[in-house]
C-alpha positions in Angstrom: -36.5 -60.7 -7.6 -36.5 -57.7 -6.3 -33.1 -55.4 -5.4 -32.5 -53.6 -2.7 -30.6 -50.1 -2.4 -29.5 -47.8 0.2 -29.1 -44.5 0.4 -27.2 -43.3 3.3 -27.8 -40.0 4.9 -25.4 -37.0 5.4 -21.9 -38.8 6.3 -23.1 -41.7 5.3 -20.4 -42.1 3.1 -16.2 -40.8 3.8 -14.5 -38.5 1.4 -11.7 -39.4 -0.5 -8.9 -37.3 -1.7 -7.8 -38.0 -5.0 -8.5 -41.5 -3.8 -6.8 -41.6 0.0 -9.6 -41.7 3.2 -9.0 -38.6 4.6 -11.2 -39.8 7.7 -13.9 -37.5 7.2 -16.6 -37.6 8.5 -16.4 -39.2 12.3 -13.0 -37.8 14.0 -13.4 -33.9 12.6 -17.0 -34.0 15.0 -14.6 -35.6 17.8 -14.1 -33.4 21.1 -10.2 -32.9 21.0 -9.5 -34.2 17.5 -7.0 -31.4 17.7 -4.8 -32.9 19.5 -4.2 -36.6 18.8 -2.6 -38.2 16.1 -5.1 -40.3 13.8 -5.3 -41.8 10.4 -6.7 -38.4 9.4 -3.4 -36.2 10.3 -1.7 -38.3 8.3 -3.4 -38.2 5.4 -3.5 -34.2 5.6 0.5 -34.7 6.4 0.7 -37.1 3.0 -0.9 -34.0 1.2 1.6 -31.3 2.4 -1.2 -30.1 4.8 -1.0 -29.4 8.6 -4.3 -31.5 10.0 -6.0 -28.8 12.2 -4.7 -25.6 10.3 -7.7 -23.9 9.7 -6.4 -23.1 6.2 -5.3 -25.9 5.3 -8.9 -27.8 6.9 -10.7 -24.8 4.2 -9.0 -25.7 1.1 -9.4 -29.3 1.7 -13.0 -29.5 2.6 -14.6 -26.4 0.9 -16.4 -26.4 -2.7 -16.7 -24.0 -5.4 -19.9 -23.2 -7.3 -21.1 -20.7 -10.0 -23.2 -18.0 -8.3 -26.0 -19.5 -11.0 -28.3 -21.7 -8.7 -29.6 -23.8 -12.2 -25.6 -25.0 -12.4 -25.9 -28.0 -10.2 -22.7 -29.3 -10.2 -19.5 -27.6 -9.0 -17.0 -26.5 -10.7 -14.7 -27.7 -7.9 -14.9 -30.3 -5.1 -12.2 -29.2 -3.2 -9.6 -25.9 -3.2 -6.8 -28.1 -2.9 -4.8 -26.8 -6.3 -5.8 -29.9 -9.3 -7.1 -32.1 -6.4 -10.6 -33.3 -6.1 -13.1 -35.2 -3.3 -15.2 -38.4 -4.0 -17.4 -40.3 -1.8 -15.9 -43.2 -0.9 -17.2 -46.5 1.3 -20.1 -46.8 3.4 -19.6 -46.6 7.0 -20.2 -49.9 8.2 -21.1 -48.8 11.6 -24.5 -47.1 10.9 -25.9 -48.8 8.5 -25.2 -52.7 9.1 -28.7 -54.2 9.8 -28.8 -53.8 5.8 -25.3 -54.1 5.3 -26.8 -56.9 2.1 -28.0 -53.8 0.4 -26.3 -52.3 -2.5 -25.5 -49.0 -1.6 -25.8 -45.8 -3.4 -22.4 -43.8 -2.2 -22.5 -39.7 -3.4 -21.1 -36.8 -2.1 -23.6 -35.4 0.8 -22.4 -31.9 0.3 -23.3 -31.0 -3.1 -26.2 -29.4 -4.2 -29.3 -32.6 -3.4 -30.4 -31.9 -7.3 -27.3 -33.1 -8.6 -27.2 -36.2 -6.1 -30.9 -36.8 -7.4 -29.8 -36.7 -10.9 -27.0 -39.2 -10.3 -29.5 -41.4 -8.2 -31.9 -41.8 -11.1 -29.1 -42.2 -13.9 -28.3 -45.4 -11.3 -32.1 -46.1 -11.1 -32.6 -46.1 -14.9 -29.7 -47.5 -16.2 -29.6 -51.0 -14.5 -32.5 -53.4 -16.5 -34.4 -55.6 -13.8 -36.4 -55.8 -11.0 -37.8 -52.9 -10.0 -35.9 -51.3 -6.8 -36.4 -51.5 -3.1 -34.9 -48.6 -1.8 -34.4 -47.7 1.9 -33.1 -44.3 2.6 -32.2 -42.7 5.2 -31.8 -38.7 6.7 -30.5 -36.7 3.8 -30.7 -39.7 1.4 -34.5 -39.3 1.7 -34.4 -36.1 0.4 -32.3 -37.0 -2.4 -34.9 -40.2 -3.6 -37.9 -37.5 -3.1 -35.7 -35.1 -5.6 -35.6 -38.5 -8.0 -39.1 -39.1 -8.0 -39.6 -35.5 -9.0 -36.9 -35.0 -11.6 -38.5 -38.5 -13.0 -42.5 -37.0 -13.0 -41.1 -34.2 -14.7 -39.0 -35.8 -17.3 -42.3 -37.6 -17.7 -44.6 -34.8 -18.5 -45.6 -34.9 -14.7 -46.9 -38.6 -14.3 -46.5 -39.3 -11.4 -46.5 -42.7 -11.5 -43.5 -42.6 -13.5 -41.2 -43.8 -10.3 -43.0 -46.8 -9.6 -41.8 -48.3 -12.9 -38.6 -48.2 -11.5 -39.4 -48.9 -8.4 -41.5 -50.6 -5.7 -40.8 -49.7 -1.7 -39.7 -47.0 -0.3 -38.9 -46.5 3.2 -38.0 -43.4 4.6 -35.7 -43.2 8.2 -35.5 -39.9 9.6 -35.9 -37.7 6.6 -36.0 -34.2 7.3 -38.6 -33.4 4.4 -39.2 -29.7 6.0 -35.7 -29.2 7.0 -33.7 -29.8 10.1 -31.9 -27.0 13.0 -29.2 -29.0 12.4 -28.1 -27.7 9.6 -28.5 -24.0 10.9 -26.9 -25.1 13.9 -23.2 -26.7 11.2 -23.6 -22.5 10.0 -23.9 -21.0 13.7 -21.6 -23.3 16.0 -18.9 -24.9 13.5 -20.0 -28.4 14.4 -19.3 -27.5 18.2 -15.9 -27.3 17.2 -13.0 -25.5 19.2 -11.6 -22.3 18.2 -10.4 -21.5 15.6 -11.5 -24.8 13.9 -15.0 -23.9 14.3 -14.7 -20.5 12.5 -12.9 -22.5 9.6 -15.8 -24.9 9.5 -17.8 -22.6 9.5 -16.8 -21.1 6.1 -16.4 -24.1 4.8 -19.6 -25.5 5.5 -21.1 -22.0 3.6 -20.0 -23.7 0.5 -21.9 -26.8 0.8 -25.3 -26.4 -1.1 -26.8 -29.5 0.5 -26.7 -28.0 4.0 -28.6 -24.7 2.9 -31.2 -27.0 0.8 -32.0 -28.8 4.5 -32.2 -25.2 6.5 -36.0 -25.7 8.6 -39.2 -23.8 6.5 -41.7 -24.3 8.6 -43.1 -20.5 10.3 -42.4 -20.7 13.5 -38.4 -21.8 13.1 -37.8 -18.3 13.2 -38.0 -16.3 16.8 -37.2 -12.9 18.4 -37.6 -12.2 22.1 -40.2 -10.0 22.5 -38.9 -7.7 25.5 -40.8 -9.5 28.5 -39.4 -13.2 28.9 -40.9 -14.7 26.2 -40.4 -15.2 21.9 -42.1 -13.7 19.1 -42.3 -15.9 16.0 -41.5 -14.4 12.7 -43.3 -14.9 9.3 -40.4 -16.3 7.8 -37.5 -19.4 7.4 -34.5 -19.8 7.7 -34.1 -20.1 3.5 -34.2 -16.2 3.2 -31.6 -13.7 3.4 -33.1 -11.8 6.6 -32.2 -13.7 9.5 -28.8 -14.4 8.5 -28.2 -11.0 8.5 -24.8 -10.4 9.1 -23.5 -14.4 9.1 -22.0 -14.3 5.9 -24.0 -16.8 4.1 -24.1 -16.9 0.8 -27.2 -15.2 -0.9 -26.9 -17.5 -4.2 -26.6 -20.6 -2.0 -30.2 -19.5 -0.3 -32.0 -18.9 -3.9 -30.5 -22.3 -4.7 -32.3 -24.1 -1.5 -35.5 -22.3 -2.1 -35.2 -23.1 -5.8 -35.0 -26.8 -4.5 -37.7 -26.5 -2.3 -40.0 -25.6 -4.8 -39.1 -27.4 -7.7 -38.2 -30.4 -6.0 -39.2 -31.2 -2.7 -42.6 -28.9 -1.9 -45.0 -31.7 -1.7 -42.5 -35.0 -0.9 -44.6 -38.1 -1.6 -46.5 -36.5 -4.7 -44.4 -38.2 -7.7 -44.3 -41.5 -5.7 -48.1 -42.6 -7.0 -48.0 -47.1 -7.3 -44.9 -47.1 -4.9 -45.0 -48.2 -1.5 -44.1 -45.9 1.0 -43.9 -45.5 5.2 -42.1 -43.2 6.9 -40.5 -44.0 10.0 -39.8 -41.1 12.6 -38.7 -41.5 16.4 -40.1 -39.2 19.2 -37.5 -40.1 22.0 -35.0 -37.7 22.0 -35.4 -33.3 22.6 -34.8 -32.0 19.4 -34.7 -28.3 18.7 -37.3 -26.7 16.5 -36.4 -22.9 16.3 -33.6 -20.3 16.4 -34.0 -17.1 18.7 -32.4 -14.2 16.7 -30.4 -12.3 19.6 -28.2 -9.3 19.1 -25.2 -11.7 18.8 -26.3 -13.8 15.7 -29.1 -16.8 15.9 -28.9 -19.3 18.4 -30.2 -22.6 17.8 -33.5 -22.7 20.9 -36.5 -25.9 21.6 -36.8 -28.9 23.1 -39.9 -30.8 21.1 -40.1 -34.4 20.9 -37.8 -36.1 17.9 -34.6 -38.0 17.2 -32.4 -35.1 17.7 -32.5 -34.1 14.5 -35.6 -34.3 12.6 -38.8 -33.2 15.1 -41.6 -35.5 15.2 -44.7 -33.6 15.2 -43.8 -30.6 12.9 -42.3 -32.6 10.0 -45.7 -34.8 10.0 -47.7 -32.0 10.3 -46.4 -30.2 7.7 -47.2 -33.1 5.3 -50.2 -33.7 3.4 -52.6 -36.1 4.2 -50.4 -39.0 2.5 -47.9 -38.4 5.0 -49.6 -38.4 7.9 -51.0 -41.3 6.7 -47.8 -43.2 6.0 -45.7 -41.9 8.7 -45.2 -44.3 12.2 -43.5 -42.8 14.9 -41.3 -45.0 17.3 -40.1 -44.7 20.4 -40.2 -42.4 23.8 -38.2 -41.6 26.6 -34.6 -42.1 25.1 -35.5 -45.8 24.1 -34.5 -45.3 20.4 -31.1 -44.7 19.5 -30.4 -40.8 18.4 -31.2 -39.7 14.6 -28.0 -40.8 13.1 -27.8 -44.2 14.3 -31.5 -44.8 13.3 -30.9 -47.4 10.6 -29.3 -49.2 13.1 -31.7 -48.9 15.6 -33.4 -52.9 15.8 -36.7 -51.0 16.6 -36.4 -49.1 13.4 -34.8 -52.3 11.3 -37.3 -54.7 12.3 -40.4 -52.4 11.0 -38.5 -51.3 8.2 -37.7 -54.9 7.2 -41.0 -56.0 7.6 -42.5 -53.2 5.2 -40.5 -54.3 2.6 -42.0 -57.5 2.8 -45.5 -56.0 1.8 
């Protein structure tokens, strides 16, 4: 009998602190969270922490890593003196057309390597069946980083996966990155001042949201003087165009290390597993930044789910992935990237794929 996991995407799963739901994520990306009282403020309040001080927001939510990008794991999940953050339950709300699945709960800021690791330490050491996994938006990236860590460990077989386990289906994955995640390191979130500038910082600390930065050519743009933009040979994984944005350099080498070592070529260690990747086209998503005198600003309108664009993240797959990949939905009649799981288009095909 087969079993069936999930692995939620980014927010997929709320942070505990030292074991008390701190509400994050959901009312922190809330226009006015500022200023209503919630479940949230009091759990900064039971902490001796004012809920909305940007301080106090930084030393709860940040983490601390070595500058070494081969150390994985932090040496602190929080800068809240000897407290510490764990992912804590599901959220119900996006993910219950497979609310029978067991689900695979990990923190969605650390680095994706070390969520990988932990992934296949759950894969390996449960005897039975083999798996059926259904993953979706970050958690994609993390079952890719698996499958890799697995061929490896394996002398690169890369059928190695399949013998633990047998579907996989992939909802929104942003294999080649998303502007989403440049747009958390621009904007804050959307954020008011001076909540955004705290976010900000604290969202430079996070290792998974530099590992998901876009790296297709062509994400990169500077107007070129007569109306129009000029793309740049580059990504957004190098140092240049965050000139001056306070990123951290050894949080960059640690995505690109990623990128290389783990996710480059993202079905290639899934050989005897069953794969589709399902995409939606309905919603403008942005593809580029436009590097103006006053920092990047997040630019594009290509078809998507608001986060992951359709036709660049299939394109810049191999053949297997172009293959695999079915796109869904047009004109707004799919719900938007993070409610995609949820989506009865999207569950329906997924459902039925797993039944192959």
């Amino acid at each position: 009998m087969p079993r069936d996991l999930l692995v939620p995407g980014t927010g997929g799963t709320k942070l505990l602190l030292d074991g008390d739901d701190i509400g994050w994520p959901g009312e922190l990306t809330v226009a006015g969270w500022l200023a209503k009282r919630s479940a949230l403020t009091e759990g900064f309040e039971a902490l001796g922490a004012k809920y909305g001080a940007p301080d106090d927001i930084q030393r709860v939510l940040s983490m601390e890593h070595r500058d070494d990008p081969t150390v994985l794991a932090p040496t602190r999940t929080t800068l809240w003196p000897g407290s510490s953050i764990t992912p804590g339950p599901e959220l119900a709300l996006v993910y219950n057309q497979f609310d029978d699945f067991e689900p695979f709960l990990y923190d969605w800021r650390q680095d994706i390597r070390r969520s990988a690791d932990l992934l296949l330490d759950r894969l390996i050491g449960t005897a039975g069946d083999p798996w059926r996994i259904v993953c979706h938006s970050q958690g994609g990236l993390v079952v890719v980083a698996a499958a890799s860590a697995f061929a490896a460990q394996k002398g690169g077989d890369d059928r190695a996966f399949s013998r633990l386990v047998s579907h996989v289906a992939f909802i929104g994955v942003p294999f080649h990155g998303t502007l989403q995640a440049a747009d958390a390191f621009i904007r804050g979130e959307t954020l008011a001042p001076p909540v955004a500038a705290a976010f900000k910082r604290v969202a430079r600390t996070w290792p998974a949201l530099y590992q998901m930065l876009p790296t297709w050519i062509g994400c990169v743009r500077v107007p070129d003087g007569a109306g129009a933009e000029k793309i740049e040979q580059t990504n957004l994984l190098y140092d240049e165009p965050w000139a001056g944005q306070q990123m951290l350099p050894s949080m960059l080498v640690r995505a690109r290390n990623t990128r290389r070592d783990r996710l480059r070529a993202p079905l290639a260690s899934f050989n005897g597993v069953k794969t589709r990747i399902f995409q939606s086209r309905a919603h403008p998503t942005p593809d580029h930044v436009v590097l103006t005198a006053a920092g990047p600003v997040v630019a594009g309108a290509v078809a998507g789910d608001t986060l992951v664009p359709d036709d660049i993240t299939r394109d810049m797959g191999g053949d297997l992935e172009k293959e695999v990949t079915l796109s869904i939905g047009k004109d707004g009649n799919t719900l938007v990237h993070s409610m995609l799981a949820d989506d009865p288009t999207f569950a329906s095909a997924v459902k039925d794929f797993l039944k192959q």
